[in-house]
N, C-alpha and C positions, 0 to 999 in steps of 0.2 A: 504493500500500500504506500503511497505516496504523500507526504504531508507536505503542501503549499506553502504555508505559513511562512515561516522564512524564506525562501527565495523570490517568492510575489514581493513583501517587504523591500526586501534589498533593491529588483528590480525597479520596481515605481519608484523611489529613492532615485536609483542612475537616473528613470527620466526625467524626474522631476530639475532633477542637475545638470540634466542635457551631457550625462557622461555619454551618452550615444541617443538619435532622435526616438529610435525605433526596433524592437527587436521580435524576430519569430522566433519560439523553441517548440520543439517536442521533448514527450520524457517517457519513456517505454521502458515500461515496467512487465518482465516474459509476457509470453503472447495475450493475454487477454485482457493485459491493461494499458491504456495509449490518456496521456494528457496532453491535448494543442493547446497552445498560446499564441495571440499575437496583440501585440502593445503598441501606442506610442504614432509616430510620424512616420513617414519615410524618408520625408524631408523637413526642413525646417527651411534654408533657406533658396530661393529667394522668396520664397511664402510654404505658410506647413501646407502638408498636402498629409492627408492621414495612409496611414498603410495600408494594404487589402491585400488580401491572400491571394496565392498563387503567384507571388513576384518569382523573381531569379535574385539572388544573392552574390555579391562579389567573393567568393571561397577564399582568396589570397593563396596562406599557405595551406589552409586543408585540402588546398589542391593536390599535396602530396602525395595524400593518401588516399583520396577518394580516385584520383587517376592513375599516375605514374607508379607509387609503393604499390598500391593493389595488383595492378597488373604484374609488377617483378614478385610482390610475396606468392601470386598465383604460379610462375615460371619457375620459382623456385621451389615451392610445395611440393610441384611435380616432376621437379627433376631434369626441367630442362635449363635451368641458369643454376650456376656453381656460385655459394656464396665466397668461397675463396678463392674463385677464380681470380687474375687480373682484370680490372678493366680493359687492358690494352687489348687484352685477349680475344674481348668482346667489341669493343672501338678501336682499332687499330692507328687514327688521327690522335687519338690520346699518348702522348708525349712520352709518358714514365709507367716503367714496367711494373712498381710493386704496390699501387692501387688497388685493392680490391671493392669487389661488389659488396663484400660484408662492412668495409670500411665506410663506403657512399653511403649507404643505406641506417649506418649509425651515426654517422657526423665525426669520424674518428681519422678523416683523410688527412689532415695536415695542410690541408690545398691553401691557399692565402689567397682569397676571396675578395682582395682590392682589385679595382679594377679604373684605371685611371680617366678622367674623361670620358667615364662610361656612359653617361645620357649624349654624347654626340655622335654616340656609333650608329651604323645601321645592325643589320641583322647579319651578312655574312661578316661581316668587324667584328661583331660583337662572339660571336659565335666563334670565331680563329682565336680570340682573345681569351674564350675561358679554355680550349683545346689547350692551350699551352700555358698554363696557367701553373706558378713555381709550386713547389709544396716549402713547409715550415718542416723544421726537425723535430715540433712539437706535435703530438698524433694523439692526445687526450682528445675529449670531447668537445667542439665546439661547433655548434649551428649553424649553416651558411646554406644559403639557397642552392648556390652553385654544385653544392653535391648531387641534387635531385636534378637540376638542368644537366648534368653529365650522365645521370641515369635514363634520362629522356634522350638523349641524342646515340644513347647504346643501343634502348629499344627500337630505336630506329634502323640504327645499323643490320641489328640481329632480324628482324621482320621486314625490313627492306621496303618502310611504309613511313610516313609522315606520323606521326606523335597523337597528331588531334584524329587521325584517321584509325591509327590501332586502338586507342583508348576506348570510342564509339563502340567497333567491332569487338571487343576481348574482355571490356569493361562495364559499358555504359549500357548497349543493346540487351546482354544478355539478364541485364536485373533490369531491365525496361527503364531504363531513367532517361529518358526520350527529351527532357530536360536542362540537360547537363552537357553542356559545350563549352568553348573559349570565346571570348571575347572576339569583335563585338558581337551583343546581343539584347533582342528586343526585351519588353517585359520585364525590364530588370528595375529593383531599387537604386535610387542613384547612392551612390557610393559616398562620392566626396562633390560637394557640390560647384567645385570651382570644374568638373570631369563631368561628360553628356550621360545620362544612364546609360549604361551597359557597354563601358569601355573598363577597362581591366587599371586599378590602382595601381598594381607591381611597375617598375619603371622598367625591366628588364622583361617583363612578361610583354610589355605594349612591346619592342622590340622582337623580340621571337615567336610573338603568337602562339600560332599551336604546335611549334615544337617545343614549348617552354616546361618545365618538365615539374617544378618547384611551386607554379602559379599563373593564374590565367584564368580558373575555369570561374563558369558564373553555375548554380543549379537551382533548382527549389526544394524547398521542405518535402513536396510529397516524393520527389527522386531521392534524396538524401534517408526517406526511411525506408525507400526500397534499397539501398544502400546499407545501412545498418541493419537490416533485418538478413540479408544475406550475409554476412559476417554472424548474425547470434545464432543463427540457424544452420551453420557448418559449422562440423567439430573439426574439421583441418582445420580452421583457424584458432582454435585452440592450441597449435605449436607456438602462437605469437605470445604466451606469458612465458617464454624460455627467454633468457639474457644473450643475445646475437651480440652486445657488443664488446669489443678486445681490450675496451679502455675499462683495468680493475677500479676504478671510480665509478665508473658510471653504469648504471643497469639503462638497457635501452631493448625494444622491442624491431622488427624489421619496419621502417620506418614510424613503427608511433614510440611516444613516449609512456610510460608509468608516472601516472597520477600517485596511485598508490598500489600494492600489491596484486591486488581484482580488478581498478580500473584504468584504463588503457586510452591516452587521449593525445590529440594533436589542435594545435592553436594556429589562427589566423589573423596577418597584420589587423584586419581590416575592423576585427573583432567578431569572428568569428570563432567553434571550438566543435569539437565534436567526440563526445566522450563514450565509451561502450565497457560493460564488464559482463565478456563472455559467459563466463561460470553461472553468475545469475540471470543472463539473458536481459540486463539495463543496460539504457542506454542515453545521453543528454546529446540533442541537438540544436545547437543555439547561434543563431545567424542575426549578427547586427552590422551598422555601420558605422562604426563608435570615431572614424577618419573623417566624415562629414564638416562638421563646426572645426575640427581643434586636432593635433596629433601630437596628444600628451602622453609617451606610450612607457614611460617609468610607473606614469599614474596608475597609466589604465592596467599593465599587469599586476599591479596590488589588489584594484580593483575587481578584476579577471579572478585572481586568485582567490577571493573572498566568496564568489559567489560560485563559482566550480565549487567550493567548500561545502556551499550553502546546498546545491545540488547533488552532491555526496551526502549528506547527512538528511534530505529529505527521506530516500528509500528504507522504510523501517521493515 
């Protein structure tokens, strides 16, 4: 069973604060309990305009995982992608031989993630620029988009098909998320408002489109639960609570993270989050656009973290 009381709270609170205009979630509780939410504005400025369902949402980086990780943890499940293969093995343009796909997929590459005068590149610049991209002699854990853009430009290699094109076909058709594309696109909540609805926030994602591998995609609510229901409803994705990553600091899952020991979640610039615990079959999917007004983003992961809490502690 599900208790409201705190997280409505805290919720209405952001609005009221305008920590974000507008926010959808769902809360799925095993199959035969489902809570919808939708709150707030879609936009504020340059006048509110209230929110109605069925929009499309800016994913950011849950793009990760609802595209690019999904399809490699599916390649890997079964045997046809080697987590300890090299990269180069699989992207041959990939510079350095001792990259691996276990390392991409944790954040444990070392890759140095600067990239100089990056908003003046195009798309094949930009693209040459992260192929050869140094690594750090430091290989702990650290976060960078550019791991998953190198994972996207592998699957490309290995299926010999454009990125937004295998994702549809491997990912998105087969759980009917009919929904769920790359930028641009119609029907969408606007994001940030100085940006037209349904162009993509990522600075490097408007650059590469739909080879972008890290962020891009836009979906809605009702794709997103046909999305997490096929994860709670296969027990192969029960190998994802095993620790894949090499860095002894950090427990990490094949592209998501450990919330806490059962729950399993990955976060979105834009302010988005999407949380799931296999074991129990729960699941939080919470789609906002907290970039709109303001991008206080120290804040807003305090903020973030408060209320993932709040939504942990709801399911009694």
């Amino acid at each position: 069973m599900i208790n409201e009381k705190k997280f409505i709270t805290r919720v209405n609170d952001y609005l009221a604060r305008e920590v974000f205009p507008g926010c959808e979630f769902t809360l799925i509780d095993r199959d035969e309990t489902q809570h919808y939410y939708l709150l707030g504005n879609e936009e504020i400025l340059p006048e509110k305009k209230r929110l109605k369902a069925g929009k499309r949402w800016d994913l950011a980086s849950v793009s990760k995982v609802v595209g690019t990780g999904s399809l490699v943890i599916d390649e890997v499940l079964a045997g046809r992608i080697d987590l300890d293969h090299s990269l180069k093995s699989y992207l041959p343009n990939w510079h350095e031989k001792s990259i691996t796909v276990r390392q991409l997929l944790t954040h444990t590459t070392g890759i140095n993630p600067y990239i100089e005068n990056r908003n003046e590149l195009g798309f094949s610049e930009l693209k040459k620029v992260i192929l050869g991209l140094e690594l750090k002699t430091d290989q702990s854990f650290y976060y960078t988009d550019v791991n998953f853009i190198l994972l996207g430009f592998m699957l490309e290699e290995i299926f010999e098909k454009d990125l937004d094109q295998l994702l549809a076909e491997k990912v998105f058709i087969p759980r009917k998320m009919f929904e769920t594309t790359y930028s641009p696109v119609e029907n969408a909540v606007v994001t940030d408002y100085k940006l037209p609805a349904g162009i993509v926030h990522d600075p490097k994602a408007q650059v590469l489109g739909g080879h972008c591998g890290s962020a891009g995609l836009f979906s809605s609510m009702k794709d997103l639960q046909y999305f997490i229901n096929s994860y709670l409803y296969d027990k192969k994705y029960l190998k994802l609570y095993e620790n894949y990553s090499p860095d002894s600091h950090r427990v990490r899952s094949m592209g998501w993270g450990f919330q806490t020991e059962e729950w399993l979640i990955h976060t979105g610039y834009t302010g988005t989050f999407l949380m799931m615990n296999l074991k129990q079959k729960q699941a939080v999917i919470f789609l906002s656009n907290r970039v709109h007004l303001k991008d206080e983003r120290d804040e807003w992961i305090k903020q973030r973290d408060a209320l993932i809490q709040d939504f942990i502690d709801c399911f009694e």
